[in-house]
C-alpha positions as CSV (number, residue, x, y, z in Angstrom):
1,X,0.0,0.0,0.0
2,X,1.7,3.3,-1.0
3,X,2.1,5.7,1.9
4,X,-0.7,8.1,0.8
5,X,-3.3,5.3,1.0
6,X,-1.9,4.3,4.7
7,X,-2.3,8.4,5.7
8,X,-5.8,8.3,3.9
9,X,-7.0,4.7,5.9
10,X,-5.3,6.4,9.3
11,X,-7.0,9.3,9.0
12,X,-10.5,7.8,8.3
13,X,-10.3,5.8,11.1
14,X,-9.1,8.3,13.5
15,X,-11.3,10.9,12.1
16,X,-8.3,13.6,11.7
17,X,-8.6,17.1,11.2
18,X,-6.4,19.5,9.8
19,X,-4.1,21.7,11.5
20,X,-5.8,25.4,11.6
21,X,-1.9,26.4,10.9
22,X,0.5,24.4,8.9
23,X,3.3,23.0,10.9
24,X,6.8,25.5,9.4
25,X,8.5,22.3,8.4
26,X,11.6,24.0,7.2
27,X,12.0,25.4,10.7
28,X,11.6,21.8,12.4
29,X,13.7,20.8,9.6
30,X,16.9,23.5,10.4
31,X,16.3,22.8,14.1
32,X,17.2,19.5,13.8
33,X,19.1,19.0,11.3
34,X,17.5,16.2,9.1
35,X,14.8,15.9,7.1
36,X,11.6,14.8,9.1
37,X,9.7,12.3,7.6
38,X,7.4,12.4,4.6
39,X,5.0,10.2,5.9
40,X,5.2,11.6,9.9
41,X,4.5,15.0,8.4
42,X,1.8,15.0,6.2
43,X,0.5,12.9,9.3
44,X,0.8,16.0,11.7
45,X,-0.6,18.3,8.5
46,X,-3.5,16.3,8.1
47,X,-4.5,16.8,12.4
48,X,-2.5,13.5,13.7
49,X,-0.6,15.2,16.5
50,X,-1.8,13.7,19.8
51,X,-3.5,10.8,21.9
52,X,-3.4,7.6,19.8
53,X,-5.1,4.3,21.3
54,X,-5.5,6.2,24.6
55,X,-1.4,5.2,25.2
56,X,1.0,6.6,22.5
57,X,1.2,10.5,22.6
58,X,2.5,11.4,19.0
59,X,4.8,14.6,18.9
60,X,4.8,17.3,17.1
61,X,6.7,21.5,16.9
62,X,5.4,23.4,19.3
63,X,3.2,20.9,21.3
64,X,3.4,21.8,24.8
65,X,5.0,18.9,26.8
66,X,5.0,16.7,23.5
67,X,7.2,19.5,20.9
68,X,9.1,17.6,18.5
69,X,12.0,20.0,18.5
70,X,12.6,19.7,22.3
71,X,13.2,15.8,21.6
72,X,17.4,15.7,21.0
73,X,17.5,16.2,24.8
74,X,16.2,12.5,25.4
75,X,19.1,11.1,23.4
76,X,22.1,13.6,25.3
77,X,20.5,11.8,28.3
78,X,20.8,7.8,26.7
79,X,24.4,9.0,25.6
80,X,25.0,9.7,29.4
81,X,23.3,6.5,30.5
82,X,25.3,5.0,27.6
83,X,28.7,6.6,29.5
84,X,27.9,5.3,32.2
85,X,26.4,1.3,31.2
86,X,27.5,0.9,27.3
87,X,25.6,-2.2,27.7
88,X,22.4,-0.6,27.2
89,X,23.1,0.8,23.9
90,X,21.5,-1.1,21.3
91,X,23.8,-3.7,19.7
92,X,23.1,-2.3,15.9
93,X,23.0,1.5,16.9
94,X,26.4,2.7,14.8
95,X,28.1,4.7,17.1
96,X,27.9,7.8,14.7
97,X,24.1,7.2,14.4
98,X,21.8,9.4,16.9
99,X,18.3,9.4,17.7
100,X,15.5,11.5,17.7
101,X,12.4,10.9,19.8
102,X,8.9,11.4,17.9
103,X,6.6,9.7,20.6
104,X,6.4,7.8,23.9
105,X,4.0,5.6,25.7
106,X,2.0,6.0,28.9
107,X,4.4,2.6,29.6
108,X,7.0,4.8,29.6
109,X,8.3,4.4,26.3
110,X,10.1,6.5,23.8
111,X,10.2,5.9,20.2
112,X,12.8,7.3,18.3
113,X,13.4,7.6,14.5
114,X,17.6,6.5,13.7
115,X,19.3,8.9,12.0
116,X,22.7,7.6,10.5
117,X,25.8,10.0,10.1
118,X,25.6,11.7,6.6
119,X,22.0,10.0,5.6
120,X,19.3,12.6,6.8
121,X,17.2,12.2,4.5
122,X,15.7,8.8,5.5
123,X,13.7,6.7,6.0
124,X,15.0,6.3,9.4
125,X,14.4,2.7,11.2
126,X,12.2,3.3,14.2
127,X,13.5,1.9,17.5
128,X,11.7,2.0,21.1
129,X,13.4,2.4,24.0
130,X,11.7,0.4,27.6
131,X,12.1,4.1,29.6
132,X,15.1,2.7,31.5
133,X,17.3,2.5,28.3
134,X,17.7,-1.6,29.6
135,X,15.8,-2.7,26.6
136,X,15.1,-1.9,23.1
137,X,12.8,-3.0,19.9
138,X,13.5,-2.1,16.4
139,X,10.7,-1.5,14.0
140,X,11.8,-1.3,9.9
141,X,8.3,0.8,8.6
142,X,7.3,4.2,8.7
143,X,5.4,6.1,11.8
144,X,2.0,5.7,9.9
145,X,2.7,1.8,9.4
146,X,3.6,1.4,12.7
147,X,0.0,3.4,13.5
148,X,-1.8,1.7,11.5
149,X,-0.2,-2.0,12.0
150,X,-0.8,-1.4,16.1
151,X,-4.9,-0.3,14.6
152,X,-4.6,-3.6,12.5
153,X,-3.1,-5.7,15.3
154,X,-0.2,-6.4,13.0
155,X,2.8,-4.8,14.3
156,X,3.2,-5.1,18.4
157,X,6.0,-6.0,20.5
158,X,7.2,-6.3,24.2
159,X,7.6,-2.5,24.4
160,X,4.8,-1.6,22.2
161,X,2.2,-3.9,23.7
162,X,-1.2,-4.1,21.8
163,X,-2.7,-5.4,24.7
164,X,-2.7,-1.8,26.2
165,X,-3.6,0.1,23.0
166,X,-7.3,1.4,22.6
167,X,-8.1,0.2,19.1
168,X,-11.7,1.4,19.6
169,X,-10.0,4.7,21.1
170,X,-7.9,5.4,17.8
171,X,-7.1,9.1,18.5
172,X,-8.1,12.6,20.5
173,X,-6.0,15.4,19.2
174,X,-4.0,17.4,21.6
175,X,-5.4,21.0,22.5
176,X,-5.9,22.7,19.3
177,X,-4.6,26.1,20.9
178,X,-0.9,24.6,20.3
């Protein structure tokens, strides 16, 4: 399925709605120096910053509490932890790679797009951290496939539990004051 039909079946079952103002994505880009992705924002465009399945709370600039471009300070703090116990580091994270977090769970989780050294442009594989940095899960598809396959009941994992995702929940939208 191309990545425009997976917005347009994520956004009918979610009932999305628009930003009132478009997201300045070559601001977001310059801030953080890669290229967010397609998919993620025509997702945020189209109204999909916010609550999904009553658990994952989808970032986005200049979301109070959730703001996308506040997100490299989670990784300075896993390089720290990293410092500290090198164990926790996931085994296939290059060590020029970093990682920028684009949502979290009410688990505790933080999902994080990885950004190789001189590739940001993506797509960027998406890996979740456990919210101790002990354990992680790597995910190869886009934030709308990962969306939709946790919807679907296809894509699910220790740290991304289905069992505590809302299916019949599928989104509320953060305050639309921004």
């Amino acid at each position: 399925m191309s990545a425009p039909s997976l917005l347009d079946g994520l956004a009918d079952a979610a009932r999305l709605t628009p930003l009132p103002r478009p997201v300045d994505w070559a601001h977001a880009e310059q801030h953080l120096g890669l290229a967010v992705p397609d998919d993620y924002r025509r997702l945020v465009d189209a109204g999909g910053a916010g609550l999904w399945f009553d658990d994952l709370r989808l970032y986005a600039p200049g979301i109070a509490g959730h703001d996308l471009l506040e997100a490299a300070g989670v990784f300075e703090d896993l390089l720290l932890l990293w410092t500290l116990d090198p164990e926790h580091r996931p085994a296939d994270l290059p060590d020029d790679a970093h990682l920028v977090a684009w949502a979290d769970t009410g688990s505790g989780a933080t999902l994080f797009w990885r950004i190789d050294a001189g590739d940001s442009s993506g797509p960027y594989p998406i890996y979740v951290e456990d919210g101790d940095g002990a354990r992680w899960e790597r995910f190869d598809v886009s934030a709308t496939e990962l969306l939709l396959g946790v919807l679907r009941g296809t894509v699910g994992g220790e740290l991304i539990p289905t069992s505590f995702m809302d299916t019949d929940q599928v989104f509320r939208p953060y305050d639309a004051g921004r």
